[in-house]
C-alpha positions in Angstrom: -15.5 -9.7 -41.1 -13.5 -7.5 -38.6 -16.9 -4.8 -38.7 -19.5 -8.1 -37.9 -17.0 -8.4 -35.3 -17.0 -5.3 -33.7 -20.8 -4.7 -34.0 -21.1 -7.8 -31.6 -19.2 -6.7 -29.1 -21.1 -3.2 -29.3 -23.8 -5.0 -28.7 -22.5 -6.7 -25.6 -23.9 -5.4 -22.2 -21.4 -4.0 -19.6 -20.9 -5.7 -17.1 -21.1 -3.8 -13.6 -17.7 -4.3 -11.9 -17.7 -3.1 -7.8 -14.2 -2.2 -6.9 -12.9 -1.8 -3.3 -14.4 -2.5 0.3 -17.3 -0.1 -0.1 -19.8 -2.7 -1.6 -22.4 -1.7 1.2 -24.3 2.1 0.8 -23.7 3.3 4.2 -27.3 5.2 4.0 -28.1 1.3 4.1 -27.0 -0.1 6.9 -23.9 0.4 9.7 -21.7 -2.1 11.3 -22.4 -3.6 15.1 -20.3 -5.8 17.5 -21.2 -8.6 18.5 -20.1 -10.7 21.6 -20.1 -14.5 21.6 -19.4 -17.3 23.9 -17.3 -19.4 22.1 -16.2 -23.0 23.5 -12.2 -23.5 23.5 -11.5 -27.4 23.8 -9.2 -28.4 25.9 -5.4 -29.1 24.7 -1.7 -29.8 25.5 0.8 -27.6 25.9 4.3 -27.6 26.9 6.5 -25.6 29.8 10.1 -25.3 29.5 11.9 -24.6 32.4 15.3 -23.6 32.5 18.2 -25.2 34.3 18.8 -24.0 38.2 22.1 -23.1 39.1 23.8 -23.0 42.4 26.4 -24.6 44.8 26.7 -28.1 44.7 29.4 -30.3 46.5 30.8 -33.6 45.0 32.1 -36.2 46.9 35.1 -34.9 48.5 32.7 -32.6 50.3 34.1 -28.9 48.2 31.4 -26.8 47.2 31.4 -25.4 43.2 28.8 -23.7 41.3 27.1 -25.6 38.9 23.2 -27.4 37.4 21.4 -28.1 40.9 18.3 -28.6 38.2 18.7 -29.4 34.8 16.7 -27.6 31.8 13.5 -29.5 31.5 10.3 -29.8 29.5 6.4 -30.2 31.2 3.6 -31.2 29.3 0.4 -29.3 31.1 -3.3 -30.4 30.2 -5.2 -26.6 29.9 -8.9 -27.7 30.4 -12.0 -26.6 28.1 -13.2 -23.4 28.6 -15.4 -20.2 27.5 -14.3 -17.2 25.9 -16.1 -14.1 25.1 -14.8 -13.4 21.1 -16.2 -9.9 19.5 -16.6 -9.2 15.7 -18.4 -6.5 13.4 -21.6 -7.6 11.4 -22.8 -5.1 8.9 -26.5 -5.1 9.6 -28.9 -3.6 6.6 -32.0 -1.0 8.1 
């Protein structure tokens, strides 16, 4: 049984197996960049802004140093907008 076997897979085609990042004959074709307009949409983002320091006088009237402006965080709406994005096509002659 192990030779009816064996004569099957003989008889089996090969199968063709590409290996690597050269699946393209470079007689064939080359590679171009392109440049698109792409659409961004619009979106939130947020600012931090750190804490401002300088003299401050309490109620006595002395002057120390300390937080004139404490650390914050800003949301900021960045409106829609175009962008020019590149990539590479490969393009067959």
């Amino acid at each position: 049984m192990a030779r009816n076997i064996g004569n099957i897979v003989r008889s089996l085609p090969t199968p063709r197996v590409s290996v690597g990042f050269n699946r393209y004959n470079p007689s064939c074709g080359r590679w171009e960049t392109r440049c698109e307009q792409v659409l961004v949409p619009g979106y939130w983002d947020v600012e931090h802004h750190p804490a401002v320091y300088g003299w401050v006088y309490d109620s006595c009237g002395h002057r120390h140093w300390g937080v004139t402006e404490p650390a914050h965080d800003h949301r900021v709406w960045v409106p829609a907008r175009y962008e020019t994005r590149s990539r590479r096509v490969w393009v067959r002659h």
